[in-house]
VEXDREN-2710 file (C-alpha; in Angstrom, 1 decimal):
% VEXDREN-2710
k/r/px/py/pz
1/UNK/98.1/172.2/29.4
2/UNK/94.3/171.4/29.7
3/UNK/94.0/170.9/25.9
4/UNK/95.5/167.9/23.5
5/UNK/98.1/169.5/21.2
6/UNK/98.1/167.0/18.3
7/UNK/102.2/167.6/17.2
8/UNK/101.3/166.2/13.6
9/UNK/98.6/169.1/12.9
10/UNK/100.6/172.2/13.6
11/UNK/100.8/174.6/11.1
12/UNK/98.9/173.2/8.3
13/UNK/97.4/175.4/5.8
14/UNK/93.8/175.7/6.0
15/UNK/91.5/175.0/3.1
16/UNK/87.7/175.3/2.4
17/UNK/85.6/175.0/-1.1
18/UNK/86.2/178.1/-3.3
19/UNK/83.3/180.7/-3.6
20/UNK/83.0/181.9/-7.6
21/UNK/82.9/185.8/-6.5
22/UNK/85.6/185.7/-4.0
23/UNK/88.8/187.8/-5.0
24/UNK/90.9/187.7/-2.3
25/UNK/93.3/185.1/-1.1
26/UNK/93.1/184.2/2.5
27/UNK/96.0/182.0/4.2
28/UNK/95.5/180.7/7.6
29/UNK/97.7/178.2/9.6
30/UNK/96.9/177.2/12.9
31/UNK/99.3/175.5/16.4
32/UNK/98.0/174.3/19.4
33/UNK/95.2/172.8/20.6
34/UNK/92.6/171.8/19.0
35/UNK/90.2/174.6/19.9
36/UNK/92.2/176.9/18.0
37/UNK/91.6/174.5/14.5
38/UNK/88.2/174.9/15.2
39/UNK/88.4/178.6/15.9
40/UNK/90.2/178.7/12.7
41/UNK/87.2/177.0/11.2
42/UNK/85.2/179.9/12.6
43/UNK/87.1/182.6/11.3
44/UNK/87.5/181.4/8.2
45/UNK/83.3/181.3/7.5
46/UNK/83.8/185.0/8.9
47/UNK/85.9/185.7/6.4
48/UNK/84.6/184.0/3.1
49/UNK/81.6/186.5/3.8
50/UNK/84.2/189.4/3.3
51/UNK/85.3/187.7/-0.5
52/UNK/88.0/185.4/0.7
53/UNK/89.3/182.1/-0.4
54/UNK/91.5/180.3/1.3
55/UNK/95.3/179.3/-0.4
56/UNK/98.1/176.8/0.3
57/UNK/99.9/179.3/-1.6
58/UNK/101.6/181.8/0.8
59/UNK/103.3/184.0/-1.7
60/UNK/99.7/184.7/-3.6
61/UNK/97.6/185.8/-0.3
62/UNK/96.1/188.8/0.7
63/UNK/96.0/187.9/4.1
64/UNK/97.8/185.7/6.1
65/UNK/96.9/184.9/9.9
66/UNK/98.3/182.7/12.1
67/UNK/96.3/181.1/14.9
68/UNK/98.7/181.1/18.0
69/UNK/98.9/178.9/21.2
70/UNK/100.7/180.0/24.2
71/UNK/100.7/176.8/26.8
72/UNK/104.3/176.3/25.9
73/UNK/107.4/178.6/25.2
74/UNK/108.6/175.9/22.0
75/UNK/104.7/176.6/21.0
76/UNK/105.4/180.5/21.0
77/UNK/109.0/179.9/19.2
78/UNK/107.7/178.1/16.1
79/UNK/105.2/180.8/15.6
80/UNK/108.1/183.8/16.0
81/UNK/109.7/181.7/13.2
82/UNK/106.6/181.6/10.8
83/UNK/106.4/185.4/11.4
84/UNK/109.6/185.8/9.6
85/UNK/108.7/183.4/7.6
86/UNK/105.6/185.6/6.0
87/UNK/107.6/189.0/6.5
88/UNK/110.4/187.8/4.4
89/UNK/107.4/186.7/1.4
90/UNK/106.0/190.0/2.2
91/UNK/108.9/192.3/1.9
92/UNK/110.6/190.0/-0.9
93/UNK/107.1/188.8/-3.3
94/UNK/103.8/190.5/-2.2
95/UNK/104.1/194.4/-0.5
96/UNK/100.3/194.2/-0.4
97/UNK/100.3/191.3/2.0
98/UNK/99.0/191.7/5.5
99/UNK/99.6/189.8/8.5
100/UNK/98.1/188.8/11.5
101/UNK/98.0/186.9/14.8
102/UNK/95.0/185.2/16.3
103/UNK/94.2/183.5/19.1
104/UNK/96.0/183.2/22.9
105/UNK/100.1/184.8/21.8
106/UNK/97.6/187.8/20.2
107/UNK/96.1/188.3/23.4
108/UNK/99.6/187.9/25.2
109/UNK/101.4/189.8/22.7
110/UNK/99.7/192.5/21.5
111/UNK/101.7/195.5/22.4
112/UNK/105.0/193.7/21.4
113/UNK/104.1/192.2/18.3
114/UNK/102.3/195.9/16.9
115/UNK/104.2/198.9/18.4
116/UNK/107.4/197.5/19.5
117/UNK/108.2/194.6/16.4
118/UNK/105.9/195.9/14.3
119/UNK/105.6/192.4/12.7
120/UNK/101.9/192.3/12.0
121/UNK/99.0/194.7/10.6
122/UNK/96.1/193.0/12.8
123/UNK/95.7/191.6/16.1
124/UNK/92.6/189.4/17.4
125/UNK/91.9/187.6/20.4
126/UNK/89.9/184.4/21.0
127/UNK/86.7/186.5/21.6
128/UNK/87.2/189.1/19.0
129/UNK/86.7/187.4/15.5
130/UNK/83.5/188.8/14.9
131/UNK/85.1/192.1/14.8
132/UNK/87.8/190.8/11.7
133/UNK/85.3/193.2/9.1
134/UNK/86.1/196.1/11.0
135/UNK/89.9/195.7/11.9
136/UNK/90.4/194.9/7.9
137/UNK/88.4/198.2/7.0
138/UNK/91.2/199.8/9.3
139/UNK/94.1/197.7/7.6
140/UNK/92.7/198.0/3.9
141/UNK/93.1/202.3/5.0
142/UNK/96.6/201.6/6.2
143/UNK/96.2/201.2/9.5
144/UNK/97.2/198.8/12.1
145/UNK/94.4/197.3/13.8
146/UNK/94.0/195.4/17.3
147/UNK/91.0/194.0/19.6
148/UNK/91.8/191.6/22.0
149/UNK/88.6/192.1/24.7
150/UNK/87.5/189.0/26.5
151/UNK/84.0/188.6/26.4
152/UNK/81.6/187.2/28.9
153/UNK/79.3/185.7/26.5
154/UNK/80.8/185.0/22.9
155/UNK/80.4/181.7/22.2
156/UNK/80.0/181.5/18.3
157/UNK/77.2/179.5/18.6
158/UNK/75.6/181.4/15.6
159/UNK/78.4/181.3/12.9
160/UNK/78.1/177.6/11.2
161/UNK/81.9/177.2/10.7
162/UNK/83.2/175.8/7.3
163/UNK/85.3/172.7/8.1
164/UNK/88.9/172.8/6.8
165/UNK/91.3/170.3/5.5
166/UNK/88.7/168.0/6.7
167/UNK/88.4/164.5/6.0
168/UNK/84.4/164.4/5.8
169/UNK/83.8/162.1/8.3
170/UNK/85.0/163.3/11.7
171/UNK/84.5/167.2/13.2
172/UNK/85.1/169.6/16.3
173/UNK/81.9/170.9/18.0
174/UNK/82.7/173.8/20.5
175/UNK/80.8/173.8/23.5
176/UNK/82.4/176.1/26.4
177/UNK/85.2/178.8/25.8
178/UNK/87.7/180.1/28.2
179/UNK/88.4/178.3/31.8
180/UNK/88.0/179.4/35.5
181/UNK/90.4/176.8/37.4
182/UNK/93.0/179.2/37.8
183/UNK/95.6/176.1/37.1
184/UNK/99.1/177.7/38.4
185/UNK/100.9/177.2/35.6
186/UNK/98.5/177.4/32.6
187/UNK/98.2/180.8/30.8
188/UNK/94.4/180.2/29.4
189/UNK/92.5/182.0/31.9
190/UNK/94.4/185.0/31.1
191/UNK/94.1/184.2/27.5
192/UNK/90.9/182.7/26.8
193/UNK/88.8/184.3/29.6
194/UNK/86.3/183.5/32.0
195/UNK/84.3/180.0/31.3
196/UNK/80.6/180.4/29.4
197/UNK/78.8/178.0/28.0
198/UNK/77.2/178.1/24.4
199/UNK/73.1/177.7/24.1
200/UNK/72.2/173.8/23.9
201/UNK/70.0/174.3/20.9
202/UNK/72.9/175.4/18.6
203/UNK/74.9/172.7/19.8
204/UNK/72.3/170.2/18.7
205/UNK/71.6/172.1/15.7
206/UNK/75.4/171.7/14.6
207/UNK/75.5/168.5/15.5
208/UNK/72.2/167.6/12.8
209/UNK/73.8/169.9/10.2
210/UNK/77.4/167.5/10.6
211/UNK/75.4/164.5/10.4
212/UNK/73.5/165.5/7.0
213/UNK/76.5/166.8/5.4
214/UNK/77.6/163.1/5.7
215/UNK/80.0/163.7/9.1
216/UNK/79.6/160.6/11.4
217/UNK/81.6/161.7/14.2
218/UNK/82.0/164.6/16.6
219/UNK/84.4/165.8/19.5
220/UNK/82.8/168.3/21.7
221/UNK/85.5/170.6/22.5
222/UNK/86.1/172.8/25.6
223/UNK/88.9/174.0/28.0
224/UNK/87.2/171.8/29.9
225/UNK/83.7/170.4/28.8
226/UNK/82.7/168.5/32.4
227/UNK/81.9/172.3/33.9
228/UNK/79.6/173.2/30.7
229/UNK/76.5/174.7/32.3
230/UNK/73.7/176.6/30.2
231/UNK/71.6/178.4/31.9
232/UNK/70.3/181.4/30.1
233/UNK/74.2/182.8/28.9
234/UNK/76.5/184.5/31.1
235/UNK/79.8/183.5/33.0
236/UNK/79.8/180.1/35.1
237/UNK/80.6/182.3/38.1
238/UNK/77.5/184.0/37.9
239/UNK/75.4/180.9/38.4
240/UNK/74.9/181.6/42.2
241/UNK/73.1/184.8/40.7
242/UNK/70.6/183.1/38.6
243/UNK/66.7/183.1/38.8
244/UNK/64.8/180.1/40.2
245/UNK/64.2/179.1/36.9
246/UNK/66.9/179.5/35.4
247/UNK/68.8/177.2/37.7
248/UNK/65.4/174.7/37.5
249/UNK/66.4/174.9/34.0
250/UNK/69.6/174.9/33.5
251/UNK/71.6/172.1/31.5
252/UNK/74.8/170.7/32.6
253/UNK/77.4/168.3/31.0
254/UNK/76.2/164.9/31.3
255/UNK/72.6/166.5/30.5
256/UNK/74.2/167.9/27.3
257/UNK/75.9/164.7/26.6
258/UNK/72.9/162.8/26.6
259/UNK/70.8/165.0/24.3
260/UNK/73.9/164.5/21.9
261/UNK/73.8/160.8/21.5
262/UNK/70.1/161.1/21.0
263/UNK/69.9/163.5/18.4
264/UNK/72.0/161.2/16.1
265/UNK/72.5/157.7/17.5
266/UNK/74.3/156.6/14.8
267/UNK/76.9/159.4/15.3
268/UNK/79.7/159.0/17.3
269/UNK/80.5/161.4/19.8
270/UNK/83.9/162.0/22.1
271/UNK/84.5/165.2/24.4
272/UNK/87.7/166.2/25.1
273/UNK/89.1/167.9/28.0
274/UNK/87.9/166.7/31.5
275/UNK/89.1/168.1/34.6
276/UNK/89.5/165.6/37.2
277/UNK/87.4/168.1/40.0
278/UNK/84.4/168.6/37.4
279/UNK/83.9/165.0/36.2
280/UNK/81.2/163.8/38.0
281/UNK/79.9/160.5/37.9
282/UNK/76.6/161.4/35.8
283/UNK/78.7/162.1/32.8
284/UNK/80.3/158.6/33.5
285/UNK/76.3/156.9/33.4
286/UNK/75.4/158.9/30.6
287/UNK/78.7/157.5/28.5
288/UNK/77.5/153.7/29.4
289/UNK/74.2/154.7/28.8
290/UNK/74.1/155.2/25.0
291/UNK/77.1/152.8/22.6
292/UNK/77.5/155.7/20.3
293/UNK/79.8/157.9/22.9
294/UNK/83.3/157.0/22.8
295/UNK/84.6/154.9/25.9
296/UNK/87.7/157.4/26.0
297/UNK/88.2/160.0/28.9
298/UNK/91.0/162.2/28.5
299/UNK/91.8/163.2/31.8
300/UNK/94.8/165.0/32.6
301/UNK/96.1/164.8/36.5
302/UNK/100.1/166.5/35.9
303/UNK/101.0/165.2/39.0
304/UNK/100.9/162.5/41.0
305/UNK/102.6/164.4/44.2
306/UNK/99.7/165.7/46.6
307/UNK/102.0/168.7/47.3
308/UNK/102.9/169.5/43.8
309/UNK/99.2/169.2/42.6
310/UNK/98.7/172.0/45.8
311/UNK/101.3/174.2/44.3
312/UNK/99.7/174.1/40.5
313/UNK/96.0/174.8/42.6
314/UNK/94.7/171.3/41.1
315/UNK/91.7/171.2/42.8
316/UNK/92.1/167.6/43.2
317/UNK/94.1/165.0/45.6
318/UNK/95.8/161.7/43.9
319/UNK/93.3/159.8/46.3
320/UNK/90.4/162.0/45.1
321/UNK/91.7/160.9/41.4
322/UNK/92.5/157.3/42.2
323/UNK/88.9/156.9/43.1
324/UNK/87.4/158.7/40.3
325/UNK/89.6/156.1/38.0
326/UNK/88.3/153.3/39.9
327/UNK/84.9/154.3/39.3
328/UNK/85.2/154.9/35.7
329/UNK/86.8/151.4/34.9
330/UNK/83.8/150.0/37.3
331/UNK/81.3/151.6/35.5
332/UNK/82.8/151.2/31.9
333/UNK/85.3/148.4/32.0
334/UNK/86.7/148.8/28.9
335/UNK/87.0/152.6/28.8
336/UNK/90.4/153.8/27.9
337/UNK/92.1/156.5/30.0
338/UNK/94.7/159.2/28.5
339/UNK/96.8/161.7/30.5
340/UNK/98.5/165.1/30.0
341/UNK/101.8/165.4/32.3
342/UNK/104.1/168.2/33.8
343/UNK/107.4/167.0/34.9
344/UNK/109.5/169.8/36.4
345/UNK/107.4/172.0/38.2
346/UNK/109.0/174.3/40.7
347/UNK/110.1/172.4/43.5
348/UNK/109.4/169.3/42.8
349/UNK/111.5/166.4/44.3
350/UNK/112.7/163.4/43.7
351/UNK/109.7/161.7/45.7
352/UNK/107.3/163.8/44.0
353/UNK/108.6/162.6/40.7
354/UNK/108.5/158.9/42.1
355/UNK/104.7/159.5/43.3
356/UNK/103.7/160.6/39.3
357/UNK/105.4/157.3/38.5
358/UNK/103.6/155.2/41.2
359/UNK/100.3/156.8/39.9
360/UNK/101.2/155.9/36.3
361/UNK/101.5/152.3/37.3
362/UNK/98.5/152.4/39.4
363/UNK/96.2/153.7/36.2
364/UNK/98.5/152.2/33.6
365/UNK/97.4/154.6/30.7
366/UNK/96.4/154.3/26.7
367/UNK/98.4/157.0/26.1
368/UNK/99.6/160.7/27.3
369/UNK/101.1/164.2/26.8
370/UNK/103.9/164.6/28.6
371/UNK/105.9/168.0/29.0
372/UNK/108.7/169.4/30.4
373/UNK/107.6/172.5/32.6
374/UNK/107.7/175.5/31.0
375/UNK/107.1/178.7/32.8
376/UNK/104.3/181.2/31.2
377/UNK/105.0/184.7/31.3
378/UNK/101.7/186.1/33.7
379/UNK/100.9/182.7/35.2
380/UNK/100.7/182.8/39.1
381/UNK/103.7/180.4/39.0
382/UNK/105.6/182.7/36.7
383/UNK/104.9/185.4/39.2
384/UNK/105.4/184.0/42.8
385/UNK/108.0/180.1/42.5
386/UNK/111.4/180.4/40.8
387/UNK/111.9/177.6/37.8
388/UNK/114.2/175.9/40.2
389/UNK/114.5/172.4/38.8
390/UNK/117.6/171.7/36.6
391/UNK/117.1/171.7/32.8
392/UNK/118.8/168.1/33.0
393/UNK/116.5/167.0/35.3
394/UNK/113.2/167.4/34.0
395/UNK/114.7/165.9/30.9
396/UNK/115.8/163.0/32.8
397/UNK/112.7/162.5/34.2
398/UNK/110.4/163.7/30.9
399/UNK/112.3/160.4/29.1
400/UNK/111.9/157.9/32.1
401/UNK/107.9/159.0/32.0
402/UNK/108.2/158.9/28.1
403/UNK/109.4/155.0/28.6
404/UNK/106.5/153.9/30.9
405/UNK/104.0/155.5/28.8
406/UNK/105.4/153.3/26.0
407/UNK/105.4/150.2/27.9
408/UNK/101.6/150.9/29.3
409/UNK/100.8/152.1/25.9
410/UNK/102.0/148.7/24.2
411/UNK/100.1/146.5/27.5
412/UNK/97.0/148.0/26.4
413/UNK/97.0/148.0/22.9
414/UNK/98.0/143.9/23.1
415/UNK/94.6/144.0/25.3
416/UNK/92.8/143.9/21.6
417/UNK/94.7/141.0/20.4
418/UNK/92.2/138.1/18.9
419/UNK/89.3/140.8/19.6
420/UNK/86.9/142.3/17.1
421/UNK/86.9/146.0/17.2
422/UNK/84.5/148.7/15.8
423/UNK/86.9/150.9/13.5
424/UNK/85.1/154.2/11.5
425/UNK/87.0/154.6/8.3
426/UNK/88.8/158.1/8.4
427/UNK/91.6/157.9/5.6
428/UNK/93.9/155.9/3.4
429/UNK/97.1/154.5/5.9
430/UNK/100.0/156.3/5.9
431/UNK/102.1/153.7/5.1
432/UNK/100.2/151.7/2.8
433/UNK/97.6/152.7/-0.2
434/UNK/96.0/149.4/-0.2
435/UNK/94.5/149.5/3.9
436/UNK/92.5/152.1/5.4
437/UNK/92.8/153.8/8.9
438/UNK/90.6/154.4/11.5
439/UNK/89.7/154.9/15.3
440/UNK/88.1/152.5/17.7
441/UNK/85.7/153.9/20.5
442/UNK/88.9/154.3/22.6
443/UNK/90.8/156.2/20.2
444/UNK/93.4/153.4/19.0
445/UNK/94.3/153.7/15.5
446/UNK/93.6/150.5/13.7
447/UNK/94.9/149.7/9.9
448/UNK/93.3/147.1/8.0
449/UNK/92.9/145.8/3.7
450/UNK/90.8/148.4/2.4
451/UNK/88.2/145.8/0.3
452/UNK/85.1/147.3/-0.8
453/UNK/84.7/149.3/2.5
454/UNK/85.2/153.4/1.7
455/UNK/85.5/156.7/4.3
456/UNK/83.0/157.2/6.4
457/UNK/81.8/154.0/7.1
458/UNK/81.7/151.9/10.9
459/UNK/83.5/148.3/10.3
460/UNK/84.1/145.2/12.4
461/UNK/87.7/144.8/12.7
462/UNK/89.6/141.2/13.7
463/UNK/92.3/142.7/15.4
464/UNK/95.1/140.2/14.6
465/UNK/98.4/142.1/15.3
466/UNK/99.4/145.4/17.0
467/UNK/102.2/147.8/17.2
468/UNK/102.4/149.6/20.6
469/UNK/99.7/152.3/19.6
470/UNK/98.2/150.5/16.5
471/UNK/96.1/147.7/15.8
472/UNK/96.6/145.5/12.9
473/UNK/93.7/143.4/11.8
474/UNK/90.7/142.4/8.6
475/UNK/87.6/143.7/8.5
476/UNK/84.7/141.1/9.0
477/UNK/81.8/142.8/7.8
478/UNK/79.6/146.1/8.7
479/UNK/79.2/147.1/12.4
480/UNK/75.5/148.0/13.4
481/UNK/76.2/152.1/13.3
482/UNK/77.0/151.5/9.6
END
């Protein structure tokens, strides 16, 4: 649950710029979060080394992968279905097809999906995708093919990834991989692997590359980015073991963050997730600090129940996170706040319900995730509390959470009313061919008459109107980052 799941990006077909002497048709989809888009982004550079294109065209490839999530059972579903989906093409268009699953449901699934189903040729893991050339040297000779070790040090911080579908102007960095918070009810751990942090130098050098390809913002991604610590390679956990020097040298998040914005200060750059335990008040100074990185936190608490947060082994109080908002909002006023909830979870009570919704109205959120609970097959919750609260229940309570959200949503969107906003230009609206879209610093989408401006660049924006998650306005002119 620790990572956004943008619904309106699942399953898109991934696309790159076509290499002349590649002859073999490679179609990737990806769901979940969005470390798996940009692990998709990774494979995909892999694989254009190995003569592949990518194609929107299913029934033409050579190769069709899947990128899998497994925070969710729905998530797990939709891929099943897809599955099918490329069996039936395969079976009914394209013999030579082959198939295969990537990413966390690989590492879940392995045995089930190969031997048992035997719905897929190839199996990789989140730590394995250096190894694709070899498991398709097994698969080209008929063989199924299968690595899903978790590594203590990949961290693909020497493969430049190819950016797909992408809209030129914004782009995911990856920074940390796997997680060690042992969260009750979140299958990463298990899927991902232990936390280690990629070298800061490749980071930066990404970062330059983005910038003079034209790309004017980044997200530095991370099952959680506030415990990024580089200090030679090597698992977080291992730390304690270090030399002198490397702990005298060592570089931690807000350290990280910092070189970021200085590398390119006209370059916009966001992080996404934090855990409430890691955040630490550093990273905080170091966002006022420099105006190029976003005043956004995403922050996800999934309770506000002190007991329930004890039972999903969040190693945080609601007091020890009521403080840490305070202390945001006093050192960034204006920095917007967004949440992932579980409604749900095993045991919880009417009262611990009603504390989630007193600490709702206490932060009053820009916006959230907001699930049902959904028990993961090899989670510590899975294996030791019964999924004892009523289906109708958490759906009761999921669409009385829903409704705040809205209401909080729409009180702080109208907080930009007869303001003037920075907006960077990321496409043509949705709903109209004559404005463009963009983001604000805290992630509100803002619509405004296209003029002369184009993608790509930073705008002043007289916010005029709003919906309760968009702003309505006129551009005014150029904004300094421009």
């Amino acid at each position: 649950m620790e990572k956004i799941i943008d619904e309106n990006k699942q399953g898109e077909a991934l696309v790159l710029e076509q290499k002349e002497n590649n002859k073999r048709k490679l179609f990737i989809e990806s769901y979940g979060c969005a470390m798996n888009f940009s692990d998709s982004e990774i494979v995909a550079s892999i694989l254009a080394d190995q003569g592949f294109n990518t194609t929107q065209k299913l029934e033409e490839a050579d190769l069709v992968l899947v990128n899998t999530c497994s925070i969710r059972d729905k998530a797990e579903q939709t891929v099943r279905k897809r599955l099918e989906k490329y069996n039936a093409v395969k079976r009914d268009h394209n013999p030579k097809m082959k198939v295969g699953v990537l990413g966390c449901m690989a590492e879940r699934l392995k045995t089930k999906f190969l031997e048992e189903e035997k719905i897929v040729d190839l199996v990789v893991g989140p730590d394995a995708y250096k190894d694709l050339p070899n498991l398709l040297s097994e698969v080209d000779e008929g063989r199924d093919a299968i690595n899903v070790i978790l590594s203590k040090d990949e961290t693909y911080g020497d493969i430049s990834p190819v950016r797909l579908n992408t809209n030129g102007v914004t782009a995911f960095v990856s920074i940390t991989r796997g997680c060690d918070n042992m969260c009750t009810f979140c299958v990463v751990p298990f899927t991902r692997g232990r936390e280690r942090s990629r070298e800061p130098q490749s980071i930066l050098e990404e970062i330059n590359d983005l910038w003079n390809r034209g790309f004017k913002e980044v997200t530095l991604l991370g099952q959680n980015v506030d415990s990024y610590l580089w200090y030679g390679g090597g698992l977080k956990k291992d730390f304690d073991k270090a030399t002198d020097l490397q702990k005298a040298t060592s570089v931690n998040f807000s350290s990280l963050l910092d070189l970021c914005a200085k590398a390119q200060p006209k370059m916009r750059i966001r992080f996404s997730t934090s855990n409430p335990q890691d955040l630490t008040m550093d990273v905080v100074e170091t966002m006022a600090k420099h105006q190029n990185i976003c005043n956004h936190i995403h922050l996800p608490v999934q309770s506000g129940s002190d007991r329930i947060l004890k039972e999903m082994n969040r190693l945080h109080t609601r007091e020890e996170y009521m403080t840490l908002i305070d202390n945001i909002k006093r050192i960034i006023p204006n920095c917007a706040i967004s949440q992932d909830m579980i409604v749900g979870f095993p045991t919880e009570t009417e009262e611990d319900f009603q504390d989630t919704i007193s600490l709702m109205e206490y932060v009053k959120y820009d916006f959230g995730y907001m699930f049902t609970y959904s028990e993961r097959p090899g989670t510590l919750a899975e294996r030791k509390m019964e999924d004892d609260v009523p289906e109708a229940t958490k759906k009761r309570r999921l669409a009385e959470m829903v409704e705040l959200q809205q209401q909080h949503s729409g009180f702080r969107t109208r907080q930009n009313l007869n303001t003037v906003v920075e907006v960077l230009i990321e496409k043509e609206s949705k709903k109209s061919d004559t404005h463009w879209s963009g983001r604000t610093p805290q992630n509100l989408v803002t619509v405004f008459p296209k003029g002369d401006y184009k993608i790509g660049d930073f705008v002043n924006v007289q916010v005029n109107d709003c919906t309760s998650a968009t702003l309505i306005g006129e551009a005014i002119g150029y904004s300094i980052n421009n």
